[in-house]
C-alpha positions as CSV (number, residue, x, y, z in Angstrom):
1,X,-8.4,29.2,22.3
2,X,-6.5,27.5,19.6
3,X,-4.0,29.1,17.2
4,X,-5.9,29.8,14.3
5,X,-4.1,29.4,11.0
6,X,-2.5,32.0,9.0
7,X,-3.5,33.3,5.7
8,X,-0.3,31.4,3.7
9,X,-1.3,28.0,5.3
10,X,-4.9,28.4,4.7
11,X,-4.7,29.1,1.1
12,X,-2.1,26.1,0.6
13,X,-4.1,24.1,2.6
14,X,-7.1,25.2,0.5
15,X,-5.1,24.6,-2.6
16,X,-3.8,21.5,-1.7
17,X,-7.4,20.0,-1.1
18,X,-9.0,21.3,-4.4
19,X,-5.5,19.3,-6.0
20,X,-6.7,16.8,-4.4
21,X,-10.3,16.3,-4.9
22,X,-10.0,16.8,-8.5
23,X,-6.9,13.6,-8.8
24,X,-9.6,11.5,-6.8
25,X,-12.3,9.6,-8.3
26,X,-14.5,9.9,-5.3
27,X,-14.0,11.6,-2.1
28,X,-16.5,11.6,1.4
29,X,-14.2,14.1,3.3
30,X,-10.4,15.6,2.3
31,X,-9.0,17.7,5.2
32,X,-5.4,19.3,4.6
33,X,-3.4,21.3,6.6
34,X,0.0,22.8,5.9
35,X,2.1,24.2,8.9
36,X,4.6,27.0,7.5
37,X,4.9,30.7,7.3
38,X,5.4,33.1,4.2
39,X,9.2,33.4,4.9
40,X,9.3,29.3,4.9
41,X,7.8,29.5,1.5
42,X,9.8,31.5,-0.2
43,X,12.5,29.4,0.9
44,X,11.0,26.3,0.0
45,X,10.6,25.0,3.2
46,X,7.5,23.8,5.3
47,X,7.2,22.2,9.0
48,X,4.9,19.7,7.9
49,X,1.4,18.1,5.8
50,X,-1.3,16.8,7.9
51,X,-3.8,14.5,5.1
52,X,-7.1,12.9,7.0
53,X,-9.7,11.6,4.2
54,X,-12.5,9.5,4.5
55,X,-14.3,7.3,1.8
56,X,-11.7,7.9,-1.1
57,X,-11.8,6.7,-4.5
58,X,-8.7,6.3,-6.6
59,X,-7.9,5.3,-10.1
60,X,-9.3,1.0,-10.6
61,X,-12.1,1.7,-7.9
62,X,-9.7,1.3,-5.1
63,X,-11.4,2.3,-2.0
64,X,-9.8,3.6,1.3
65,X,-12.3,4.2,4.2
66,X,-10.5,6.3,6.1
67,X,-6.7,7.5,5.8
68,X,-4.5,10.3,8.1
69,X,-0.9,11.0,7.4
70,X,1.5,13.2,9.4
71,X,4.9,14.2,7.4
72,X,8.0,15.9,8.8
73,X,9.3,19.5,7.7
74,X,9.4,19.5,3.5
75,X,11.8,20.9,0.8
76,X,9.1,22.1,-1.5
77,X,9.1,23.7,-4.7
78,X,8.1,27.6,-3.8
79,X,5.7,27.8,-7.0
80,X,4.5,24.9,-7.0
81,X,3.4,24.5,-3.3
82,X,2.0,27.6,-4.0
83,X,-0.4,26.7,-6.9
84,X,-1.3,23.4,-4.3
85,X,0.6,20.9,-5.6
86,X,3.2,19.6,-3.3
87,X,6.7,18.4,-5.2
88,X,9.6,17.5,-3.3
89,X,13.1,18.7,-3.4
90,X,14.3,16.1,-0.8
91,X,12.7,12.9,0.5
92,X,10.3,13.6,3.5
93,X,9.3,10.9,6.4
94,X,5.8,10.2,7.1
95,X,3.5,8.4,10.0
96,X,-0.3,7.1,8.5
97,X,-2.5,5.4,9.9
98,X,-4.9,3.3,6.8
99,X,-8.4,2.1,7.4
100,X,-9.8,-0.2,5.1
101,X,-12.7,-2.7,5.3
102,X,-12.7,-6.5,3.6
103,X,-14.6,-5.9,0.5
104,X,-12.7,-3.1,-0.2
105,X,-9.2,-4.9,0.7
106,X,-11.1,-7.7,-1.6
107,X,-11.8,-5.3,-4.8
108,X,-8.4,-3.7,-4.6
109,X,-6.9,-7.1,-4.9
110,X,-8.6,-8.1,-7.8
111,X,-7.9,-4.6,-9.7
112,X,-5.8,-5.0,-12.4
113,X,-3.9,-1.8,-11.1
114,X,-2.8,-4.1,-8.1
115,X,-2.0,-7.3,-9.6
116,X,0.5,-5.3,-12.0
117,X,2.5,-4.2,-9.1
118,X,2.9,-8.0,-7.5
119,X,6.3,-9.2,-8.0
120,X,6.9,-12.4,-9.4
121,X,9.1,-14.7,-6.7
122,X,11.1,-17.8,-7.6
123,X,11.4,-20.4,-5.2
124,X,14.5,-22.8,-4.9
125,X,14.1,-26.2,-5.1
126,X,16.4,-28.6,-5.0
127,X,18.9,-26.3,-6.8
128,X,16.4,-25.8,-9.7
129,X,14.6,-21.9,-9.7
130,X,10.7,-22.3,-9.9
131,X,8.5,-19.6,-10.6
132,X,6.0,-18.5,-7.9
133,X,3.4,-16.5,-9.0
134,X,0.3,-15.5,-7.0
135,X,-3.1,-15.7,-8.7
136,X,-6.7,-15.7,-7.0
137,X,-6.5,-14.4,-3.8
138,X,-8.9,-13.3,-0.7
139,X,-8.7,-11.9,2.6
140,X,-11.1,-12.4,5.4
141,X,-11.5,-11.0,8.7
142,X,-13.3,-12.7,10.8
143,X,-12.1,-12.0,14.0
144,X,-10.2,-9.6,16.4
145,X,-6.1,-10.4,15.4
146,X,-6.9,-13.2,13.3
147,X,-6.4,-12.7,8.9
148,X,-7.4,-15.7,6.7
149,X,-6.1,-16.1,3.3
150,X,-7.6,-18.5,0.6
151,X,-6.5,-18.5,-3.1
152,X,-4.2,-19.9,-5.6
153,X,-0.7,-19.7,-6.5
154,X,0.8,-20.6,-10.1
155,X,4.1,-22.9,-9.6
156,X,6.5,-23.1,-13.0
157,X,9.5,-25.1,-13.2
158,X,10.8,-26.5,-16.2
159,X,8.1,-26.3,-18.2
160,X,5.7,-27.5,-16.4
161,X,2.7,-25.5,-14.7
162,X,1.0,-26.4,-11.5
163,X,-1.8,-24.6,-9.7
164,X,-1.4,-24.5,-5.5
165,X,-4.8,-23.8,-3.7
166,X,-4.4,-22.6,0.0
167,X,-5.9,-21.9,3.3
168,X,-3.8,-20.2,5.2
169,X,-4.6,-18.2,8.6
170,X,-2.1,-15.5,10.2
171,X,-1.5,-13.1,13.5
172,X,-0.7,-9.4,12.6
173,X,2.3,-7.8,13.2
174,X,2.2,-5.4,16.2
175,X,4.4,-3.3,18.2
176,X,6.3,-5.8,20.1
177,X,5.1,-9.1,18.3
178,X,6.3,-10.2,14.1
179,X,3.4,-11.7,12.1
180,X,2.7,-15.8,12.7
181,X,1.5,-17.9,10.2
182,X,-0.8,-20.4,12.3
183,X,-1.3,-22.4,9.6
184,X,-1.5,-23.4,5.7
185,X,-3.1,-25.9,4.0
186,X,-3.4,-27.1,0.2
187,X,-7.2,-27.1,-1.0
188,X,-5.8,-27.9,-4.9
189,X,-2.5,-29.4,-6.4
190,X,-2.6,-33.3,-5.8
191,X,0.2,-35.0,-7.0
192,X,2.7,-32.0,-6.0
193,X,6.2,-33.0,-4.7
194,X,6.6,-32.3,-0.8
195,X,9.8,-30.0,-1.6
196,X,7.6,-28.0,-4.0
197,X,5.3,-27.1,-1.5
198,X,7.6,-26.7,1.7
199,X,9.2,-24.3,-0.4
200,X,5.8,-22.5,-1.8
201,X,4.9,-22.3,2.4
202,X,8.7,-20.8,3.1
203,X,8.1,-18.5,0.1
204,X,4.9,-17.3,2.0
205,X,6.8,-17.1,5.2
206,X,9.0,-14.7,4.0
207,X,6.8,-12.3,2.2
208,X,4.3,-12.0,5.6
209,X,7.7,-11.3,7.3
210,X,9.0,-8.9,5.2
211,X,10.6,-5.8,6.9
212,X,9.8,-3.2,4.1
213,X,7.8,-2.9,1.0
214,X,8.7,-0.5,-2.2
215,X,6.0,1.3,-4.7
216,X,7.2,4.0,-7.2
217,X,8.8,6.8,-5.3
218,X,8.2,5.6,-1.9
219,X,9.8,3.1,0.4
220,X,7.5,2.2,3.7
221,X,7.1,-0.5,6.3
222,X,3.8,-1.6,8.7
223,X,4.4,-0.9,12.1
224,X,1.8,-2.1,13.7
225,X,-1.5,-4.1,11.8
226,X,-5.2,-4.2,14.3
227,X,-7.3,-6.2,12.8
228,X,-11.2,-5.9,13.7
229,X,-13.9,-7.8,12.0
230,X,-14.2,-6.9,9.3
231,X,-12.1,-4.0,9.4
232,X,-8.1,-3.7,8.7
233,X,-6.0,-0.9,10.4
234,X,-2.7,-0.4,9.5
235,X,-0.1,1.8,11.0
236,X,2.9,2.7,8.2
237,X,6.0,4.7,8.5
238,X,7.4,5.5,5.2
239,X,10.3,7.8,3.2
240,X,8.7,9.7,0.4
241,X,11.2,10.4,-2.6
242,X,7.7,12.2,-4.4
243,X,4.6,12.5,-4.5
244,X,2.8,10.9,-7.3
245,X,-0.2,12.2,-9.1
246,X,-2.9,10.3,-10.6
247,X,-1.6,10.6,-14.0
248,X,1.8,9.0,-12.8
249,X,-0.3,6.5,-11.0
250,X,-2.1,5.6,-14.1
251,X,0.5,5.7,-16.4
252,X,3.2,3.4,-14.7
253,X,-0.4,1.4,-15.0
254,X,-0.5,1.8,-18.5
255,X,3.4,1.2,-19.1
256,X,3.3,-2.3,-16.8
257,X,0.2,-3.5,-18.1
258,X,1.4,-3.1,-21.7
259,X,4.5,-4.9,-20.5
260,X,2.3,-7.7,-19.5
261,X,0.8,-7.8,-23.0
262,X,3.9,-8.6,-24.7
């Protein structure tokens, strides 16, 4: 028979999933389980937070169909691990595995919430800097292993503007293989100079390839990408300096979009 759990990691467990439910906007299934003892507690300490949720709903209607995470042992705060909301003492590694489907990868990427946390690249060309910003964008999956990108990208140099429309079709990075771009293709920008685009293509190069990606408190890289039609999987190992709560979510939000306003 299996070890049931004890009291102390049912009630944080418990604790930790009402947190939860209440900082979503929508939730199918939230499953939490904490794996400590009363003496690790009181010391601050726990082995480890196992997350699996299905059909979640956070802040700008971004949808997750299914998500699992596994962390290493945690330095917690005592109290407030005990009233179910995990804050960290010291950074904690994690392993999750991310399900999402197109239209949700779609929606997310036109949420305002998202296109505030894009970075805004400069290209160099021909010694001069040139602003790079991506606009439009969609992802389809049509195929096993096979992502296609179509959208625009806003070019500035000088003072000049100039809109870049692409077709672009990539591999996913796995285990043992990086991510190809098979190909890329203008659909809009006539009369742009060759360098401006080789550049704007190098640009996208480098940001498929990149070896890490940071958000707020956490720094995390993709492992591994199966795609499915349809369907996106990705595996993620990340270093968690803390756990964010929806109100921190929505207010570095609220503090870049006003930025943006300006």
């Amino acid at each position: 028979m299996p070890e049931q759990p004890k009291f102390e990691e049912k009630f944080l467990s418990q604790a930790a999933e009402r947190r939860l439910s209440e900082e979503l906007d929508e939730a199918e299934q939230i499953d939490v389980e904490v794996q400590t003892d009363i003496g690790k507690i009181i010391q601050g300490q726990l082995d480890g937070v196992s997350f699996a949720g299905q059909g979640l709903v956070i802040k700008e209607k971004i949808r997750i169909q299914e998500i699992k995470v596994q962390t290493d042992s945690i330095a917690v705060n005592p109290l407030s691990a005990i009233l179910g909301q995990i804050q960290l003492d010291e950074p904690v590694n994690a392993i999750a595995r991310v399900v999402m489907e197109e239209a949700d990868i779609n929606s997310a990427l036109s949420s305002d919430m998202i296109r505030s946390l894009v970075h805004k690249f400069k290209l160099n060309v021909d010694g001069k800097s040139v602003r790079f910003e991506p606009q439009e964008m969609q992802v389809y999956l049509p195929a096993e292993d096979i992502l296609e990108f179509k959208g625009k990208i806003l070019l500035k140099e000088e003072g000049n503007s100039h809109i870049l429309g692409y077709h672009a079709i990539a591999h996913p990075r796995t285990r043992i293989k990086p991510p190809m771009l098979e190909s890329f293709r203008c659909t809009e920008g006539e009369g742009l100079r060759v360098e401006l685009i080789a550049a704007a293509m190098q640009k996208v190069k480098e940001i498929i390839n990149l070896p890490y990606l940071e958000w707020e408190d956490m720094v995390f890289s993709i492992n591994e990408m199966q795609v499915q039609k349809g369907k996106l999987i990705l595996i993620l190992e990340a270093q968690v300096k803390q756990i964010p709560s929806a109100e921190t979510l929505l207010s570095a939000y609220e503090d870049s979009h006003s930025s943006n306003l300006i």
